[in-house]
Backbone as a chain_set.jsonl record, in Angstrom:
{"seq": "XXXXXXXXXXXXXXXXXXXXXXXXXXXXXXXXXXXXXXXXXXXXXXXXXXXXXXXXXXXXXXXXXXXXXXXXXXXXXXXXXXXXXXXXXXXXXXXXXXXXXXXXXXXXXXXXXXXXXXXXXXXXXXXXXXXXXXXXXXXXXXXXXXXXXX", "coords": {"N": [[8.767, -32.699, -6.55], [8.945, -31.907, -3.606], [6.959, -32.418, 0.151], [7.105, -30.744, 1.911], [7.788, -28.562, 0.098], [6.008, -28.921, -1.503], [3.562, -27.63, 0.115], [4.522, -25.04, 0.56], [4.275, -23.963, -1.325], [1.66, -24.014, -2.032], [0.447, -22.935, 0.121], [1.549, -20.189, -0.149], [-0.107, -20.007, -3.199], [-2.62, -19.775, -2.087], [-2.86, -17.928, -0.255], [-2.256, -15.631, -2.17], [-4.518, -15.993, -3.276], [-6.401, -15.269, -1.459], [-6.129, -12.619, -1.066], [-6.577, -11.406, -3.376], [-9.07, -12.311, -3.459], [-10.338, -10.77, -1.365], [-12.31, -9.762, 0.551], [-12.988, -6.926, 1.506], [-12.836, -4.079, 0.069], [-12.902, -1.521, 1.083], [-12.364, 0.509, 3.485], [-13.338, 1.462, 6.718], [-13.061, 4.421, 8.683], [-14.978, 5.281, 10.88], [-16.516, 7.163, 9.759], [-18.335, 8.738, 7.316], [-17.13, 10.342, 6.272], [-14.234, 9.238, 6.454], [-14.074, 7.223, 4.715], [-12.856, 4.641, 3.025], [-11.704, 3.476, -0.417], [-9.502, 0.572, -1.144], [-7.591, 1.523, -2.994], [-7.547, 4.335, -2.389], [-6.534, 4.852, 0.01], [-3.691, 3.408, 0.545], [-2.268, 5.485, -1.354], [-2.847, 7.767, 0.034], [-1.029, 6.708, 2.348], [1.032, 6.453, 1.028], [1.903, 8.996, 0.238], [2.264, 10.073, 2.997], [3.993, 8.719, 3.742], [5.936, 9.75, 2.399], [6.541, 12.461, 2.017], [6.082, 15.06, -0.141], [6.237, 13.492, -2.669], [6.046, 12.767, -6.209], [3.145, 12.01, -8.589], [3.642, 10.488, -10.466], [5.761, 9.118, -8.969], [4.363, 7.241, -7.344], [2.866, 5.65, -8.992], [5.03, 4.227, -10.106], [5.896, 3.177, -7.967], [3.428, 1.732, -7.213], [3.265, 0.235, -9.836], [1.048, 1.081, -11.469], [-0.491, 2.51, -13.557], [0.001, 6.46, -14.42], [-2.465, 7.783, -15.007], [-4.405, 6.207, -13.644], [-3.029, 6.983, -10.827], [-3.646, 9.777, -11.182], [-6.475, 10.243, -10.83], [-7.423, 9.537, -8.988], [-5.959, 10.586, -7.17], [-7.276, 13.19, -7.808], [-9.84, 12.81, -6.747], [-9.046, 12.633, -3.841], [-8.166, 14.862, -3.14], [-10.188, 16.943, -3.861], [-11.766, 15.907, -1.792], [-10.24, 17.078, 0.437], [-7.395, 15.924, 1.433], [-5.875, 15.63, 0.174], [-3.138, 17.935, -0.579], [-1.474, 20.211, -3.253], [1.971, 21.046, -4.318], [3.413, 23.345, -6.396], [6.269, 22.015, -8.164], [9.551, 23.784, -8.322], [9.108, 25.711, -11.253], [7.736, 24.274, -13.11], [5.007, 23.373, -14.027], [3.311, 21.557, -14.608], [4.698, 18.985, -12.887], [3.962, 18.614, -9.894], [4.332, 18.671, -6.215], [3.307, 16.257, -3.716], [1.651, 16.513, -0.531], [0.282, 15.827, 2.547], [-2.795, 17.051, 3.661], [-4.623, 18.519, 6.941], [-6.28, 17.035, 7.556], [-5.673, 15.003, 6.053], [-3.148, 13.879, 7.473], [-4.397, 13.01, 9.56], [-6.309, 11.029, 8.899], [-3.942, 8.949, 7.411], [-2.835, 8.536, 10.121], [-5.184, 6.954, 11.139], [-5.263, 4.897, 9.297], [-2.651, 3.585, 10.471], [-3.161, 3.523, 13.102], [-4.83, 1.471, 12.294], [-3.621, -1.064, 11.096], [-1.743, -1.447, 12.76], [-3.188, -2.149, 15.035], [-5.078, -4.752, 13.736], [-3.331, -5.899, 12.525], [-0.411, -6.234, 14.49], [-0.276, -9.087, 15.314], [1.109, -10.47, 13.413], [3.068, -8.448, 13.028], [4.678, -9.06, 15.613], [5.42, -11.739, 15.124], [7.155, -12.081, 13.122], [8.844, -10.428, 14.256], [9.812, -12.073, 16.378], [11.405, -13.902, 14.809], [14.355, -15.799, 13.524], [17.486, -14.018, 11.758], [17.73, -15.815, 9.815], [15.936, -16.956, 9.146], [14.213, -14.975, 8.491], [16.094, -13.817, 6.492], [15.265, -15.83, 4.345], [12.709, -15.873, 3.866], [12.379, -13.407, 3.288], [13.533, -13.649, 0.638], [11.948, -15.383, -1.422], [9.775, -13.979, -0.964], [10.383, -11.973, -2.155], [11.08, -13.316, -4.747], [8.699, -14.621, -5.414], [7.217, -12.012, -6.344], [8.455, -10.761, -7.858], [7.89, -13.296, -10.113], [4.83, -12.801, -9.861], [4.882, -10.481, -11.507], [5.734, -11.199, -13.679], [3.412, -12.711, -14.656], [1.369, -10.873, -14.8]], "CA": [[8.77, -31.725, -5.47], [8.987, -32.733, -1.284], [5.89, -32.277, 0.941], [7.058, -29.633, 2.677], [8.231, -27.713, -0.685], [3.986, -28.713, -2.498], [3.043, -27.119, 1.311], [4.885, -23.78, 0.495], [3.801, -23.242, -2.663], [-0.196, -24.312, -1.755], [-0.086, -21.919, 1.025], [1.176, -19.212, -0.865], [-1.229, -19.83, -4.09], [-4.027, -19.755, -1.084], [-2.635, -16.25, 0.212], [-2.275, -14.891, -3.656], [-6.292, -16.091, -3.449], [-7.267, -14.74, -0.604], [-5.605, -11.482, -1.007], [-7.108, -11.332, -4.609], [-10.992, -12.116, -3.68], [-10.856, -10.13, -0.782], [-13.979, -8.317, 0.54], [-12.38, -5.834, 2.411], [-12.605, -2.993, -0.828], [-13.354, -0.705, 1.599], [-12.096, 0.575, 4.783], [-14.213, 2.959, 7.092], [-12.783, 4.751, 10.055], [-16.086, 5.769, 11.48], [-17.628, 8.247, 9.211], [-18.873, 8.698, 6.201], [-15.841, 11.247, 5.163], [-13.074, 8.605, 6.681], [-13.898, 6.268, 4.311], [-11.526, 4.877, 1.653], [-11.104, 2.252, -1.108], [-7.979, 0.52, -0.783], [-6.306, 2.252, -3.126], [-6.694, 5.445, -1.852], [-5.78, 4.803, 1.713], [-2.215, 3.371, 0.022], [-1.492, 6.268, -1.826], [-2.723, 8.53, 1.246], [-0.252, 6.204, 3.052], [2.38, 6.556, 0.232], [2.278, 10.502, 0.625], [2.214, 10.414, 4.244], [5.687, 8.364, 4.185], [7.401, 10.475, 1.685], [6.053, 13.916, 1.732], [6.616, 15.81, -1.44], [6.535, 12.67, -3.63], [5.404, 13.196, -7.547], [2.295, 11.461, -8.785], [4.657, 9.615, -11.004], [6.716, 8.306, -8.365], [3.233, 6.85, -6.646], [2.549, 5.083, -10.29], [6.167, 3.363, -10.422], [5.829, 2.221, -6.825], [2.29, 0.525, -6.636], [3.133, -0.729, -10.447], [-0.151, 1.375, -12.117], [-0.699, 4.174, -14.871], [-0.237, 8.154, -13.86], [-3.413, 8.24, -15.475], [-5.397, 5.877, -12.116], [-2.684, 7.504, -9.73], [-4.085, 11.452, -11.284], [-8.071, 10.422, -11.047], [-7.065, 8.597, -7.066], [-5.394, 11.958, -6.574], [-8.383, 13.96, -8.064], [-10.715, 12.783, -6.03], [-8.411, 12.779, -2.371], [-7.832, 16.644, -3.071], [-11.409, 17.629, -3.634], [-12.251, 15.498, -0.606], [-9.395, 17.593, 1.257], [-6.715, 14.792, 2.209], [-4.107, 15.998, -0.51], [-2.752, 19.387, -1.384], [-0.316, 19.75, -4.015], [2.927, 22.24, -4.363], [4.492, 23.253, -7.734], [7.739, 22.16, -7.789], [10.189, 25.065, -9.152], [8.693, 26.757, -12.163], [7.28, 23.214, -13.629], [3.97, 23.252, -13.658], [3.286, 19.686, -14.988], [5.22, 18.257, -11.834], [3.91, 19.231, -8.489], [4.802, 17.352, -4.852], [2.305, 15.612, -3.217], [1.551, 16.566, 0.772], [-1.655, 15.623, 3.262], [-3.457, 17.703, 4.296], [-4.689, 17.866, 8.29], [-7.256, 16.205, 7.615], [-5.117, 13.658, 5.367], [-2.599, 13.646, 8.282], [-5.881, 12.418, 10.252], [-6.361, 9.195, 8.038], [-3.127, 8.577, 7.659], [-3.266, 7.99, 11.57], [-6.002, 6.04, 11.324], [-4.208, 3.35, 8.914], [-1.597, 3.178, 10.506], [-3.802, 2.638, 13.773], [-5.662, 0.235, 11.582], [-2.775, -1.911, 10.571], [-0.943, -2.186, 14.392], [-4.417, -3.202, 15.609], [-5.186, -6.145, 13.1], [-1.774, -6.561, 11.688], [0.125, -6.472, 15.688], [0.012, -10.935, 15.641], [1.825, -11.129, 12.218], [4.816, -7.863, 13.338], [5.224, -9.638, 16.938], [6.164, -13.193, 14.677], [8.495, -11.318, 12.488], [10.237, -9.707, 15.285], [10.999, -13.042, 16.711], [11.919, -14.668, 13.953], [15.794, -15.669, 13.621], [17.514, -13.119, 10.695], [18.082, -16.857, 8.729], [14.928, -17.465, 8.567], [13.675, -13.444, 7.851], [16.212, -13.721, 4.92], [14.325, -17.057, 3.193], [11.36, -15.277, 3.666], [12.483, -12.12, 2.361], [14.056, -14.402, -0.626], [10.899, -16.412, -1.248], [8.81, -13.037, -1.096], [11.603, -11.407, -3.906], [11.291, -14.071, -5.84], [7.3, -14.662, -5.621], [6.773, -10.878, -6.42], [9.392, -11.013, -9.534], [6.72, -14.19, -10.926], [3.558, -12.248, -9.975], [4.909, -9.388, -12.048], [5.394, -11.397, -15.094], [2.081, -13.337, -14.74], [0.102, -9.791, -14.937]], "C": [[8.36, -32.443, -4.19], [7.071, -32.36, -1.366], [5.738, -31.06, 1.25], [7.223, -28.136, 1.243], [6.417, -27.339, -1.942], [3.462, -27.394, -1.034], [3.267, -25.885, 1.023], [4.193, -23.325, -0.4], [2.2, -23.386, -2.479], [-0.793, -23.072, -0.906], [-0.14, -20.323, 0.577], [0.35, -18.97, -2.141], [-2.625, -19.208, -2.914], [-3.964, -18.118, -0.692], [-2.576, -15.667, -0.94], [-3.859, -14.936, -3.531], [-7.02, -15.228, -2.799], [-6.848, -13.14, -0.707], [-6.341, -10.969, -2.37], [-8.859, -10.984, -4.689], [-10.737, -11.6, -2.234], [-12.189, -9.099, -0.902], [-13.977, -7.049, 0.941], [-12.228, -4.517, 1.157], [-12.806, -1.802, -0.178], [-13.223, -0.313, 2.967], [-12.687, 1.849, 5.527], [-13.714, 2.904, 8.54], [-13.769, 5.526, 10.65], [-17.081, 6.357, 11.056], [-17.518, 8.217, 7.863], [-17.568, 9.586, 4.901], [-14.663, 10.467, 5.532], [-13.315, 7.315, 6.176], [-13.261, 5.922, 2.547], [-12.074, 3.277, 0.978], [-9.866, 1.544, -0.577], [-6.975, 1.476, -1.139], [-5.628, 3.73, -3.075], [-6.105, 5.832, -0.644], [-4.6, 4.492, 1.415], [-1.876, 4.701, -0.268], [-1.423, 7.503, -0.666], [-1.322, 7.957, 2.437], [0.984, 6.487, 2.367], [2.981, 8.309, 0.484], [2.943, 10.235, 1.82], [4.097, 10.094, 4.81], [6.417, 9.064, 3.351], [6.579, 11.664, 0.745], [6.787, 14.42, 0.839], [6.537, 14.937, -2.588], [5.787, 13.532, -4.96], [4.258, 11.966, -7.649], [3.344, 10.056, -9.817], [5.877, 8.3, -10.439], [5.944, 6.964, -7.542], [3.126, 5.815, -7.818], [3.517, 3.984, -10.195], [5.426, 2.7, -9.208], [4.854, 1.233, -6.454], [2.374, -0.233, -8.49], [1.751, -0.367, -11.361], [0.116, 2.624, -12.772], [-1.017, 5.627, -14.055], [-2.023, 8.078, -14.111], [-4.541, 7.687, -14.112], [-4.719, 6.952, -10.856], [-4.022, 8.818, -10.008], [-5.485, 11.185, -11.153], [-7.903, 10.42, -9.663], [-7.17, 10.221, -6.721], [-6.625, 13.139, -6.504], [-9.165, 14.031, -6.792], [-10.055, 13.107, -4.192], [-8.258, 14.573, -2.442], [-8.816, 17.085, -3.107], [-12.124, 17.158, -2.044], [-11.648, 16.609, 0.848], [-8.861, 16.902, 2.231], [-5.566, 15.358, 1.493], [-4.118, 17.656, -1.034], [-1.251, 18.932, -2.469], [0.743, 21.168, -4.212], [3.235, 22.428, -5.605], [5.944, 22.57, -7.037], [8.717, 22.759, -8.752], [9.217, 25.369, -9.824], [7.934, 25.526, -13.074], [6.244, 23.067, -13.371], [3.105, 22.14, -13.595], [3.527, 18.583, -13.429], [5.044, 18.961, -10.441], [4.295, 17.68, -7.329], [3.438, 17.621, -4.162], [2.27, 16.461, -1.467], [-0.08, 15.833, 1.114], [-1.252, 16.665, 3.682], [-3.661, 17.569, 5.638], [-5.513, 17.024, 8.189], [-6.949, 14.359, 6.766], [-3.871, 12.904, 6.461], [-3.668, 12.201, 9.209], [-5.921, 10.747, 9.555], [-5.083, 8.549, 7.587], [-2.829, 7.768, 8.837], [-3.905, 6.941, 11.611], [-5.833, 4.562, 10.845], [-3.755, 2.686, 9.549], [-1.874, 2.166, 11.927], [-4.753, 1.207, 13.731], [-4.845, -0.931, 11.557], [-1.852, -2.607, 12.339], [-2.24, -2.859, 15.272], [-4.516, -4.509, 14.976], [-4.237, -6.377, 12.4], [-0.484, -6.88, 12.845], [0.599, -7.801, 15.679], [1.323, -10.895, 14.432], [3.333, -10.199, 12.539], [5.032, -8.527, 14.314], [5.557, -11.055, 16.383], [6.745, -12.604, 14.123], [9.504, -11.005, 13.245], [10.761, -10.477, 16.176], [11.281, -13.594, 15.987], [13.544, -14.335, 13.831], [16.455, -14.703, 12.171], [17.654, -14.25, 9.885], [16.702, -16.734, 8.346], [13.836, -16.286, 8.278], [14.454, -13.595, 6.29], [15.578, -14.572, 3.925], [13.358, -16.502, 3.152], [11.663, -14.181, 2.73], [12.8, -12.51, 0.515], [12.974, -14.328, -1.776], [9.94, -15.078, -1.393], [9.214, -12.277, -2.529], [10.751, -11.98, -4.895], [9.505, -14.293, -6.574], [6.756, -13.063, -6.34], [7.247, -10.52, -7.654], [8.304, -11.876, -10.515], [5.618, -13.438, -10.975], [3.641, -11.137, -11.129], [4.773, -9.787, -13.759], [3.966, -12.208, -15.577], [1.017, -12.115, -15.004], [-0.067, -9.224, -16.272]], "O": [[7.573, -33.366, -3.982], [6.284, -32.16, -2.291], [4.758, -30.339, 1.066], [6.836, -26.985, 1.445], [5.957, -26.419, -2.618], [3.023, -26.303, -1.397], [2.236, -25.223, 1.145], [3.509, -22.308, -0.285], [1.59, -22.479, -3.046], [-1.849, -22.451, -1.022], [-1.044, -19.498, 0.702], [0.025, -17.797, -2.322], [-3.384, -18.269, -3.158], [-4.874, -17.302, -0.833], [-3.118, -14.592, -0.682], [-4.458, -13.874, -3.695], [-7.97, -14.563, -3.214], [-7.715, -12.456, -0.164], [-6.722, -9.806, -2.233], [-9.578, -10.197, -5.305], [-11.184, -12.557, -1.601], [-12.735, -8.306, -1.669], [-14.856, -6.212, 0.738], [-11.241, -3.838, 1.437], [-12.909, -0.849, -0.951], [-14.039, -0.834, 3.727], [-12.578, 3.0, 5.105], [-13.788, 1.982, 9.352], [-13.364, 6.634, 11.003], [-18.221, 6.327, 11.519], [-16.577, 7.651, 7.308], [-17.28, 9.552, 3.705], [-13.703, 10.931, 4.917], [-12.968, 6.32, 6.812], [-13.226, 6.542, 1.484], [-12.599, 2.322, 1.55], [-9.281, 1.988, 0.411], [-6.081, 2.038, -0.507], [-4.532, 4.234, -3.319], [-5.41, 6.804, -0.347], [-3.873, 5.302, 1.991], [-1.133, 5.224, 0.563], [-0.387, 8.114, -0.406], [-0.768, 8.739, 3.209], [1.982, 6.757, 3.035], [4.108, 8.691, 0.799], [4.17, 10.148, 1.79], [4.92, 10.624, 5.556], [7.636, 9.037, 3.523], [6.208, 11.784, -0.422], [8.014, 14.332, 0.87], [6.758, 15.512, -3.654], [5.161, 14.587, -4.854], [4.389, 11.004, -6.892], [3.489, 8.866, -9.535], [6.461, 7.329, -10.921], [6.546, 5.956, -7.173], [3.438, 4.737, -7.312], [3.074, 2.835, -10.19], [4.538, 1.86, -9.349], [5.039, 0.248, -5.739], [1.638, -1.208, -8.642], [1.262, -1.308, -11.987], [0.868, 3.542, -12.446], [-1.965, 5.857, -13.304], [-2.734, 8.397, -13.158], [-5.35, 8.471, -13.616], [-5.437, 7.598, -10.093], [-5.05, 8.887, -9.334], [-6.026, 12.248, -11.458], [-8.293, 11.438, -9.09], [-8.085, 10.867, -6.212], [-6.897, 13.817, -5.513], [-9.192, 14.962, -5.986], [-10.725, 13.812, -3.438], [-8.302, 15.259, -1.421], [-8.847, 17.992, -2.276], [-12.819, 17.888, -1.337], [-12.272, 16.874, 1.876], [-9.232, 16.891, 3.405], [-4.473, 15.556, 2.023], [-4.943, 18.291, -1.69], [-0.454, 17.995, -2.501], [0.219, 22.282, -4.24], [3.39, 21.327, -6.132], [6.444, 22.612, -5.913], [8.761, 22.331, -9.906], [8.169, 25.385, -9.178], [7.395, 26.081, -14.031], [6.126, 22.519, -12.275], [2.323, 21.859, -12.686], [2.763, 17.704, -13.031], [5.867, 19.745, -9.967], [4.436, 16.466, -7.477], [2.744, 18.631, -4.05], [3.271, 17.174, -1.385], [-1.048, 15.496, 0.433], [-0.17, 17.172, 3.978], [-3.062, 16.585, 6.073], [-5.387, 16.059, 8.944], [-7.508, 13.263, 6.803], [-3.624, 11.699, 6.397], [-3.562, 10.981, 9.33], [-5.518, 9.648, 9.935], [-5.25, 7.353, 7.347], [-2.598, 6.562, 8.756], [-3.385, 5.923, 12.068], [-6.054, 3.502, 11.431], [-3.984, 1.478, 9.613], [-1.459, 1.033, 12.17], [-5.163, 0.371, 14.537], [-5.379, -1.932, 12.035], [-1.552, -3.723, 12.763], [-2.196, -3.858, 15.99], [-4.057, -5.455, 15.616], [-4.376, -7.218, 11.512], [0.424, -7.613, 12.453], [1.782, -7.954, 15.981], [2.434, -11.332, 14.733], [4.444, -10.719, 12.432], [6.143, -8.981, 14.039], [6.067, -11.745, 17.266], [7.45, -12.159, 15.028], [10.707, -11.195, 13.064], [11.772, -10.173, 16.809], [11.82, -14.498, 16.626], [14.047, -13.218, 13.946], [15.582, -14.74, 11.304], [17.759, -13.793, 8.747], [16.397, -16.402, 7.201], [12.71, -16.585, 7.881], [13.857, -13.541, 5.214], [15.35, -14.16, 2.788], [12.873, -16.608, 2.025], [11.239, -14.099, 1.577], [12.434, -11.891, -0.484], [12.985, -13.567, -2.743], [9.107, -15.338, -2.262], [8.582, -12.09, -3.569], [9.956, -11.425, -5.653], [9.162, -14.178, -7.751], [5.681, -13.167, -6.931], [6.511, -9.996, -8.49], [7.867, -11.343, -11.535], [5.203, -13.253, -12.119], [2.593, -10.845, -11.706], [4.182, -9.226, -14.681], [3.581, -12.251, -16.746], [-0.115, -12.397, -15.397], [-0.969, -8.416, -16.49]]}, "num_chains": 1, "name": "protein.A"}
């Protein structure tokens, strides 16, 4: 293997690391009730982009058991971030919504993420589409390995 090809792969083991032992388990937007784990600020984020989803559909997409999504969920609905709808006559399968107050932290993500995530979209959005698709490749392909390594 090249220089430049040990370099790729070093940097991304280093970002698999650092993304792994992060300290960050915990994100607080000011108060004591706007504060989240990670993974319920995702799934609050996962609602928020596709209102009505099923708890099931939340499970496939982050890759984890109904059984963590339905406790996640538990707890965001007693907090009053998620309400839930039947859907038809199925009582088993309801759709997801926020709440206003889940609207609210939703916001706050999203303001979270364009504040300290702003440097990394403004290099993306100049980047040439050749060199967005190797990345996008190269991300595929890394995310395909991580899946069978778990």
């Amino acid at each position: 293997m090249g220089t430049l090809e040990t370099e790729v792969i070093n940097s991304f083991i280093t970002l698999t690391e650092n993304i792994s032992n992060s300290r960050t388990n915990v994100l607080d937007f000011g108060s004591e009730d706007m504060t989240f784990y990670r993974g319920e600020i995702h799934i609050i984020k996962m609602i928020g982009d596709h209102p009505g989803i099923f708890n099931s559909d939340i499970a496939r997409r982050f890759g984890i058991t109904r059984a963590v999504v339905h406790k996640t969920l538990l707890k965001l609905e007693d907090r009053g971030f998620v309400n839930r709808e039947p859907y038809n006559d199925d009582k088993k399968r309801q759709k997801l919504f926020l709440s206003e107050k889940g609207q609210l932290a939703y916001r706050y993500h999203e303001e979270y993420h364009n504040k300290y995530d702003k440097v990394l979209f403004d290099y993306v959005a100049e980047l040439p589409n050749s060199q967005l698709e190797a990345i996008k490749g190269f991300l595929e392909h890394a995310n395909n390995l991580i899946k069978n390594h778990a």
